[in-house]
Backbone as CSV, one residue per row, in Angstrom:
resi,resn,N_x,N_y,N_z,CA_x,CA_y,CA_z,C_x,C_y,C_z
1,UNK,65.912,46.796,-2.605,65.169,47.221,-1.432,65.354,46.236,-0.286
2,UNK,65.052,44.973,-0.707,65.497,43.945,0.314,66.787,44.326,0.987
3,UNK,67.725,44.262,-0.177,69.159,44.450,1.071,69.477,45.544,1.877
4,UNK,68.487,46.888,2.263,68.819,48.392,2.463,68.042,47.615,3.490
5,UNK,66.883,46.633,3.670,66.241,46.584,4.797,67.061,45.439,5.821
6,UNK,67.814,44.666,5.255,69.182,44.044,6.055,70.034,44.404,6.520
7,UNK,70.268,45.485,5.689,71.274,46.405,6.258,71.006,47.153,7.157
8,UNK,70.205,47.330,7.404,69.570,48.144,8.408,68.872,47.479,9.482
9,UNK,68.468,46.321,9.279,68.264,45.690,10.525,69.337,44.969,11.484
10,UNK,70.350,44.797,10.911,72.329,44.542,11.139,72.713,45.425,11.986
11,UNK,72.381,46.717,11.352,72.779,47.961,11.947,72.234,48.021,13.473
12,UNK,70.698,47.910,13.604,69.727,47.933,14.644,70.226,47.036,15.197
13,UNK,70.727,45.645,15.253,70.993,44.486,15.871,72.106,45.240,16.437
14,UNK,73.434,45.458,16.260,74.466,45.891,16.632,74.336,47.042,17.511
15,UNK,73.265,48.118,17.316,73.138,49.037,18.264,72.709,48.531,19.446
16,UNK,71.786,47.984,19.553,71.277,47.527,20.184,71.989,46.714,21.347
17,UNK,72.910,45.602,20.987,73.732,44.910,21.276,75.023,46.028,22.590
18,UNK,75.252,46.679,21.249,75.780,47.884,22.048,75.415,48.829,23.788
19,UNK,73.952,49.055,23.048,73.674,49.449,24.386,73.506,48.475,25.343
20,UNK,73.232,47.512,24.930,73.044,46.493,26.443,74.183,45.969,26.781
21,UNK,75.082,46.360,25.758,76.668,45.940,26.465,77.272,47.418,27.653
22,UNK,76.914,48.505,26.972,77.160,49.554,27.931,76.152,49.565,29.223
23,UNK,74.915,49.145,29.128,74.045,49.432,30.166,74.611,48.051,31.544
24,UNK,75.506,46.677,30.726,75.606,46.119,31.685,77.200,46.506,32.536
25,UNK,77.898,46.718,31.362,79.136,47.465,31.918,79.033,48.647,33.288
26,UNK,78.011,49.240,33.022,78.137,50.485,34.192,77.148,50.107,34.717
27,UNK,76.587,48.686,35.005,75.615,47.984,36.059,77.123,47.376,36.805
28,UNK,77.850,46.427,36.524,79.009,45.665,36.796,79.441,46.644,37.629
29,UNK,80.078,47.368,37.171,81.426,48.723,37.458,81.043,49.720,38.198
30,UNK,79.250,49.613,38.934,78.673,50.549,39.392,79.225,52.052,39.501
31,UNK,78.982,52.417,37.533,78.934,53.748,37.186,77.681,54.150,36.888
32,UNK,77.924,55.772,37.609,76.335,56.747,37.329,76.404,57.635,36.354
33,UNK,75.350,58.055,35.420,75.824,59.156,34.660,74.940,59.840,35.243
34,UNK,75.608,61.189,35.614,75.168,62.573,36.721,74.987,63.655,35.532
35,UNK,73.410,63.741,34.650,73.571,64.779,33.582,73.259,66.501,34.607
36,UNK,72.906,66.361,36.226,72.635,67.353,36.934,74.337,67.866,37.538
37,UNK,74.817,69.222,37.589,75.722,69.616,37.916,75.963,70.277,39.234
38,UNK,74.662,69.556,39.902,74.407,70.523,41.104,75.335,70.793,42.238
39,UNK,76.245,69.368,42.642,77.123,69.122,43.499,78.632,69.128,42.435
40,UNK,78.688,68.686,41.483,79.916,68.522,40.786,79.940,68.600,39.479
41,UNK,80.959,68.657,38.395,80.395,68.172,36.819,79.592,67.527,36.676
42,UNK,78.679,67.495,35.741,77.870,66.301,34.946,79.414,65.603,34.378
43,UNK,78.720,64.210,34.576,79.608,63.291,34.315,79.154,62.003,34.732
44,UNK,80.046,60.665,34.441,80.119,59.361,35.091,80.941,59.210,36.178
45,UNK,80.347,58.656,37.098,81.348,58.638,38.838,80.673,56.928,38.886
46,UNK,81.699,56.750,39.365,81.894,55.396,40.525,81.328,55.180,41.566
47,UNK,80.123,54.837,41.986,79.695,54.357,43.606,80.362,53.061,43.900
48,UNK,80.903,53.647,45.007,81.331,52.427,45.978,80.646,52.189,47.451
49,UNK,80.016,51.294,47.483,79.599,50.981,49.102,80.467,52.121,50.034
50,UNK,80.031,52.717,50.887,80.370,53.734,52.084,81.125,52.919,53.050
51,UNK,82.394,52.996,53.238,83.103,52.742,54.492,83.177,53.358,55.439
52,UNK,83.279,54.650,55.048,83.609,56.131,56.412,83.479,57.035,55.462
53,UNK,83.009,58.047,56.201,82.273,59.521,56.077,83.102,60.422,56.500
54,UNK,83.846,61.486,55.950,84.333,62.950,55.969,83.812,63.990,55.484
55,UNK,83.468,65.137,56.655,83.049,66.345,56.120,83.614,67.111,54.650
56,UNK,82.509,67.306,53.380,83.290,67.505,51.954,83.183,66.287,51.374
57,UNK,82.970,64.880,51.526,82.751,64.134,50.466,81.629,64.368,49.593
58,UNK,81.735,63.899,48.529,81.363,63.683,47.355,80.416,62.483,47.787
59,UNK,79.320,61.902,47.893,78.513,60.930,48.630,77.242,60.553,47.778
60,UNK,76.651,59.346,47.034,75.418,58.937,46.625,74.626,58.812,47.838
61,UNK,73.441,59.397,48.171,72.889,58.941,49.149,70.910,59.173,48.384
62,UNK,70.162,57.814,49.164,69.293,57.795,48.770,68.064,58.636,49.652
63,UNK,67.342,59.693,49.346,66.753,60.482,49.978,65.580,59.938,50.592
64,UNK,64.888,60.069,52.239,63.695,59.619,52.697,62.844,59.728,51.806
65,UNK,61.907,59.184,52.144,60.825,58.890,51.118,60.020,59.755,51.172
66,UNK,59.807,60.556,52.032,58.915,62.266,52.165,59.447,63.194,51.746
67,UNK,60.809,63.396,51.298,61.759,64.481,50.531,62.017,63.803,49.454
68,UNK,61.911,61.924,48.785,61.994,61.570,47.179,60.609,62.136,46.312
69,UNK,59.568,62.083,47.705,58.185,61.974,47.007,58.035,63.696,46.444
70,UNK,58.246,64.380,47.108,58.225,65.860,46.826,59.367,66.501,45.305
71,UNK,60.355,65.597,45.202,61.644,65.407,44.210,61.027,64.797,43.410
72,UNK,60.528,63.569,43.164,59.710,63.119,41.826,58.852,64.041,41.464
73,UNK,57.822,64.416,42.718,56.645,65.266,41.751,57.034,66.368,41.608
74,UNK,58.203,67.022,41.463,57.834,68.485,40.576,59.522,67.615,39.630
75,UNK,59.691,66.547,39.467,60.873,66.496,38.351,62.536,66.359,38.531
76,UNK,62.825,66.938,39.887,63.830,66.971,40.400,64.778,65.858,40.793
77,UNK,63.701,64.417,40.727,64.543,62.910,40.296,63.637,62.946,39.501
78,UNK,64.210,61.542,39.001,63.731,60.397,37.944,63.219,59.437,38.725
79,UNK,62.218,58.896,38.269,61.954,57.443,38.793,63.285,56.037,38.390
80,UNK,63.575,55.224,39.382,64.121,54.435,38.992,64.476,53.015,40.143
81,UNK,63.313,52.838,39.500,62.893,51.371,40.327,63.890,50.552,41.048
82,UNK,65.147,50.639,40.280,65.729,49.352,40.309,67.388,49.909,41.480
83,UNK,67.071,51.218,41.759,68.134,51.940,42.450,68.436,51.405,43.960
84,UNK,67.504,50.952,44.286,67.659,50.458,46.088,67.218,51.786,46.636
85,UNK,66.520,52.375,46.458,65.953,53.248,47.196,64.793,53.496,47.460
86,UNK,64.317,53.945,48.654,62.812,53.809,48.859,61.963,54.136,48.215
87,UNK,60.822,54.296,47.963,60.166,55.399,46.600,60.315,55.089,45.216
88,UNK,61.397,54.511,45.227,61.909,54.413,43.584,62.970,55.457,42.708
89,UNK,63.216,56.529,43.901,64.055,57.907,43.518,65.308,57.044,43.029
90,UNK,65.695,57.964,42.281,66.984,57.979,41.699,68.108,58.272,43.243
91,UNK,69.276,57.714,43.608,70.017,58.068,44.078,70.628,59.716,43.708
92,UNK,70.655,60.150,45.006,71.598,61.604,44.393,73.024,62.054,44.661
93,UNK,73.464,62.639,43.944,74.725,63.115,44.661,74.962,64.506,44.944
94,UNK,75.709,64.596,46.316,75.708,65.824,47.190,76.602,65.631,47.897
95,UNK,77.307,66.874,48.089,78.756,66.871,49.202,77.819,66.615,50.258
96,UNK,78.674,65.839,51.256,78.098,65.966,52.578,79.069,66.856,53.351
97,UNK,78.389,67.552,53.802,79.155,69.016,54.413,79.516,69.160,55.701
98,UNK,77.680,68.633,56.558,77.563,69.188,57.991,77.493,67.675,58.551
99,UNK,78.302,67.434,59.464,78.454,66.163,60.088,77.907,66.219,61.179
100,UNK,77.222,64.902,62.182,76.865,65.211,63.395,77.973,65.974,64.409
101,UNK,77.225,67.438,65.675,77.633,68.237,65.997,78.131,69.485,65.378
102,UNK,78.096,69.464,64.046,78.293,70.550,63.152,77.028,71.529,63.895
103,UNK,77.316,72.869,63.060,76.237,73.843,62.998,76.398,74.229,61.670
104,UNK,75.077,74.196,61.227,74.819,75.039,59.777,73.730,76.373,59.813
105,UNK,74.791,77.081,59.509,73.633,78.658,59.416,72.914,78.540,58.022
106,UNK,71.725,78.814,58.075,71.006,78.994,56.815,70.503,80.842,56.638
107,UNK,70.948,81.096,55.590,70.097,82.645,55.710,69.649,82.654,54.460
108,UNK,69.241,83.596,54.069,68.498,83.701,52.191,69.936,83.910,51.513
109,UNK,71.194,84.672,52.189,72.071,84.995,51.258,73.527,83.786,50.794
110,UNK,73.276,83.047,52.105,74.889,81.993,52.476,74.385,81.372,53.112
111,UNK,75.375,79.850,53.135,75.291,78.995,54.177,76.285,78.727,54.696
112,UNK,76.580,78.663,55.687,77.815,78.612,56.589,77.844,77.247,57.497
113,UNK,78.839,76.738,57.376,78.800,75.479,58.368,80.341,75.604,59.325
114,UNK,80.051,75.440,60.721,80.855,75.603,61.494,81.375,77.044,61.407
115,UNK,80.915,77.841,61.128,81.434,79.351,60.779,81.918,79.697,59.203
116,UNK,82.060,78.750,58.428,82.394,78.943,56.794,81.423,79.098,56.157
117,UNK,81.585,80.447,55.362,80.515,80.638,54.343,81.038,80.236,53.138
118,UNK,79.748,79.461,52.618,79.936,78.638,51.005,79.971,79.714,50.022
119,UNK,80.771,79.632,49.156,80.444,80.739,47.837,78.858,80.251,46.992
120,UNK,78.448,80.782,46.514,77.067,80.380,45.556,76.306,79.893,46.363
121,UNK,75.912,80.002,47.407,75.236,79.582,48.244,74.051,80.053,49.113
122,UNK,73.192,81.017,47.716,72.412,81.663,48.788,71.144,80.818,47.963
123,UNK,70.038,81.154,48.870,68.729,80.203,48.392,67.831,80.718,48.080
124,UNK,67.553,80.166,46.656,66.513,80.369,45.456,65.373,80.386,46.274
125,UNK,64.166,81.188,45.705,63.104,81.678,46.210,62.021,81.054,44.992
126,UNK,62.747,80.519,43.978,62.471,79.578,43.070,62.696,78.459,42.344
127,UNK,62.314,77.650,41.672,62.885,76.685,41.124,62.854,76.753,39.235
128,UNK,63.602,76.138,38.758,63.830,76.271,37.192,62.328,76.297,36.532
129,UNK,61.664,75.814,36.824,60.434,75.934,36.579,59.779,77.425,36.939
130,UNK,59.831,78.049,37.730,59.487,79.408,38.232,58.154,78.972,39.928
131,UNK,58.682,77.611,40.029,57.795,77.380,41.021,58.321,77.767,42.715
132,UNK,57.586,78.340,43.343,58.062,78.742,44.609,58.750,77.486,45.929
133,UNK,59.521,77.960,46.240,60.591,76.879,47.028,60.564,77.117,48.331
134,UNK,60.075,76.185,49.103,60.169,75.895,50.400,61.429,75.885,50.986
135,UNK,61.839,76.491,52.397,63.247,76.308,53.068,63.257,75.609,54.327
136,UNK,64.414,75.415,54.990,64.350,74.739,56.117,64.172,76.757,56.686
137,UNK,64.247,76.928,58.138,63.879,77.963,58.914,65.268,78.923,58.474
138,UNK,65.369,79.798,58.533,66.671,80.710,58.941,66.847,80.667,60.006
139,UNK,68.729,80.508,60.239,69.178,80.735,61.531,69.930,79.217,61.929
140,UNK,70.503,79.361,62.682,71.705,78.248,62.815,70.683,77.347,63.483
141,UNK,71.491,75.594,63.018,70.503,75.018,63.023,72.220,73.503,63.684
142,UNK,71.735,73.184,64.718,72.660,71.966,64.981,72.368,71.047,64.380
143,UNK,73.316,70.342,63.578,73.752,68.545,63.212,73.524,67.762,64.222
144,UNK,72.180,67.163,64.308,71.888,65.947,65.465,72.636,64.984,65.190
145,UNK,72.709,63.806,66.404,73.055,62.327,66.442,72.591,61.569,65.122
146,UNK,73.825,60.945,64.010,72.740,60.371,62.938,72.297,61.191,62.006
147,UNK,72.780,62.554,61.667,71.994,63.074,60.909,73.247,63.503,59.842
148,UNK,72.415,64.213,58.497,73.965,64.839,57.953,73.217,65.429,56.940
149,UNK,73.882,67.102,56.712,73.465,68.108,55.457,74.324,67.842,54.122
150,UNK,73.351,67.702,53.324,73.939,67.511,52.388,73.812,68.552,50.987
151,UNK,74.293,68.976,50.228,74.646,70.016,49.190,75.300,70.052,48.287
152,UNK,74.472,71.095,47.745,75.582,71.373,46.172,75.451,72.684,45.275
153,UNK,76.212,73.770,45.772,76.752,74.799,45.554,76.771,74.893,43.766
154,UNK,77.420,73.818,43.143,77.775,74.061,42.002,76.427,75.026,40.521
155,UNK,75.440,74.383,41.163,74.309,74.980,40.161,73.660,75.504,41.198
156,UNK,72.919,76.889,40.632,71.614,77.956,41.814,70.713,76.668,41.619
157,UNK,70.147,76.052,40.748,69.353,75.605,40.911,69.329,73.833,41.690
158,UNK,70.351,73.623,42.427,70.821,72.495,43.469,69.119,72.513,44.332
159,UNK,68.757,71.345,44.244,67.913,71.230,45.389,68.478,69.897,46.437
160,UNK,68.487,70.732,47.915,69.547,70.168,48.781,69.259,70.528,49.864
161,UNK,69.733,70.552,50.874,69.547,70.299,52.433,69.083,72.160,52.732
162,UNK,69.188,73.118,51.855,68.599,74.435,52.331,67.270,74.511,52.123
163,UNK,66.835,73.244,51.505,65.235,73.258,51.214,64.856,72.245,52.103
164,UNK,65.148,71.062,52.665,64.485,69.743,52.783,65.468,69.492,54.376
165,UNK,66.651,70.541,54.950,67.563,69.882,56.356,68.119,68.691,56.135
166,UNK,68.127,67.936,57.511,69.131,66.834,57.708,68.110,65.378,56.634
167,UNK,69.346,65.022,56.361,69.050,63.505,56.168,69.654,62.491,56.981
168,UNK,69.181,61.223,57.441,69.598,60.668,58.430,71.154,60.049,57.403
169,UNK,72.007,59.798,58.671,73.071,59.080,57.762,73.061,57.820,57.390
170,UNK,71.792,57.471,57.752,71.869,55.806,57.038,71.321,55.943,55.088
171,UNK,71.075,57.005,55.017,70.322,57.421,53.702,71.893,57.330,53.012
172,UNK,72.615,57.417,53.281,74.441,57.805,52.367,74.519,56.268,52.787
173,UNK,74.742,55.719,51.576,75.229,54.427,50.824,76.369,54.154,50.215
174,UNK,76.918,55.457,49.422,77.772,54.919,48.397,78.917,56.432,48.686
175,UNK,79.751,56.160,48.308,81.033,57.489,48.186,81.013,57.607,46.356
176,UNK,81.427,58.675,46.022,81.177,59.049,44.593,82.537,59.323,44.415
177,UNK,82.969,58.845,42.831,84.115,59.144,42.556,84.107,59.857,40.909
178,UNK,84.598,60.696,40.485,84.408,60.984,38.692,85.688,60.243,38.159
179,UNK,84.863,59.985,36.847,85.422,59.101,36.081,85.641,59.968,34.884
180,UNK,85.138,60.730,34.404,84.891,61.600,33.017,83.570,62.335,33.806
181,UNK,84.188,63.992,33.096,83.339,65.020,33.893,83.539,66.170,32.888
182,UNK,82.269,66.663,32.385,82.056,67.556,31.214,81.382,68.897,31.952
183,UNK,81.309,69.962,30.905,80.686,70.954,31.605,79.614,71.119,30.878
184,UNK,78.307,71.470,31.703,76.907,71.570,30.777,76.864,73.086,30.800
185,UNK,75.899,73.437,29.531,75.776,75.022,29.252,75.389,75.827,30.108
């Protein structure tokens, strides 16, 4: 009995060991694991500090603190203290689409930016939960000075700039890159 409980505490030591070797590795290597598919695969991506911004990137950006606070309380982030972001939100990732001077049409069925309509892109009247979802207004809406829409087509259930509008562009921090990218059910 003694040795099944050595063996097993060996085992625990080594796991253990393990994870804090992976948790510091993708602290180092600033990798995210993205289990939400909203903007892209679930997967691990790369943040890198933001140099320059193109309409269509792939972008970590940390959400104001009046659109994290509304995202924590119904579930839609995680808390995570240690992210650099205001609130404590989890960083998210979202194409950034609509650049300052853009126009983005919002309607219930599509969203269109600069005249392009997105495929999968019409807006839920609910959320996975069955809870009712707030929108920005219908109807074309200009990209101010400083500002930028951000999205993600990939899942109906994306919560993104057709619910919550512009985020300022100082909120986009990081450019996102995939590293390994799976498909969830």
């Amino acid at each position: 009995m003694n040795h099944h409980l050595y063996r097993l505490g060996i085992f625990g030591a080594i796991l253990l060991a393990a994870l804090t070797a992976t948790v510091m590795l993708f602290a180092r290597l600033n990798l995210r694991v993205a289990l939400s598919d909203s903007a892209t695969p679930a997967g691990v991506y790369r943040f890198r500090p933001l140099t320059r911004l193109a309409r269509g990137d792939l972008v970590g950006a940390c959400l104001p603190q009046r659109i994290a606070a509304v995202a924590l309380s119904r579930g839609y982030l995680h808390d995570s203290p240690y992210s650099g972001c205001a609130g404590g939100g989890a960083p998210v990732g979202k194409l950034a689409l609509a650049l300052p001077g853009d126009t983005v049409e919002i309607e219930s069925s599509f969203v269109a930016v600069n005249g392009h309509r997105f495929a999968n892109s019409a807006t839920a009247t609910h959320d996975s939960a069955g809870r009712t979802l707030a929108h920005v207004p219908w109807g074309v809406h200009q990209v101010g000075p400083g500002e930028c829409w951000l999205f993600g087509f990939n899942n109906v259930h994306s919560w993104d700039a057709r619910y919550y509008g512009s985020v300022p562009l100082s909120a986009i921090r990081w450019s996102a890159a995939p590293i390994l990218t799976w498909r969830t059910p």
